[in-house]
N, C-alpha and C positions, 0 to 999 in steps of 0.2 A: 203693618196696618194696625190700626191702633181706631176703636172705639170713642167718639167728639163727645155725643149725646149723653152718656153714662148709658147705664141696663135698659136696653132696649123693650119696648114695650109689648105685651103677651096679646096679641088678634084672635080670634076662631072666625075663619072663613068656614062657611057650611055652601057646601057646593048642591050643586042641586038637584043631581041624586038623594041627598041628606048625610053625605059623607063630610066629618067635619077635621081640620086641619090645621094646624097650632103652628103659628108662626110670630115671631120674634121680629120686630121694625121698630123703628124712630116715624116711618112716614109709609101713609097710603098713598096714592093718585090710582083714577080713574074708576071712582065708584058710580060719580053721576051718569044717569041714563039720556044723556044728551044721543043722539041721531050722530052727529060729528064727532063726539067725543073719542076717546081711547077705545081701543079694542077689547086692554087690557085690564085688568086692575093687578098693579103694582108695585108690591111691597118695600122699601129701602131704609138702609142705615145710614147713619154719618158719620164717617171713617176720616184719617188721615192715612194718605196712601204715597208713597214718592212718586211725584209727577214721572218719573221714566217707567213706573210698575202697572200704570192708570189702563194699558191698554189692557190687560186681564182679568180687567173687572167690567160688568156693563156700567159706566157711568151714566145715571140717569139724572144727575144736578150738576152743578159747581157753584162754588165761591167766586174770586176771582180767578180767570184766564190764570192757567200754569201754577196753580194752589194746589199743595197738599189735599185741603179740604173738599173731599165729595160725596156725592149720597150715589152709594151702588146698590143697584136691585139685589135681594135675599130670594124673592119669590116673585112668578107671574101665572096668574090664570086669567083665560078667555072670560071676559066679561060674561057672556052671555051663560055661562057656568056656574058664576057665583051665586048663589040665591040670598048670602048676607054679611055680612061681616062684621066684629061688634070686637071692644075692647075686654080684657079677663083686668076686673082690677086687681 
């Protein structure tokens, strides 16, 4: 497994207790507070991985059908948990 993006980007999700937690991504999904939306909010890289190794990772993207290239989740917290999340430049 081999890193696409280069050095993945520094997040502080603050939960909402006020506990806050340092996570490492290329990509967010499911921050928006839509009713339908994600449950979830998160976190993923963009790896190359050998398409036969793919099932032991969560794959949450792809490139094309049967591509090395995909984004696997790093981190997931319950939506309703997070109270923010913001980038560390």
């Amino acid at each position: 497994m081999e890193l696409v993006a280069g050095p993945p980007s520094h997040w502080v999700v603050t939960l909402t207790g006020g506990c806050q937690v340092d996570v490492w991504a290329d990509a967010v999904t499911g921050l928006t507070e839509k009713t339908a939306g994600p449950e979830h909010v998160v976190f993923g890289v963009l790896v190359d991985v050998d398409v036969d190794l793919q099932d032991q990772f969560e794959v949450t993207a792809r490139v094309p059908a049967r591509s090395r290239r995909v984004e696997v989740a790093v981190a997931r917290f319950p939506r309703d948990c997070v109270q923010g999340v913001e980038t560390v430049a």
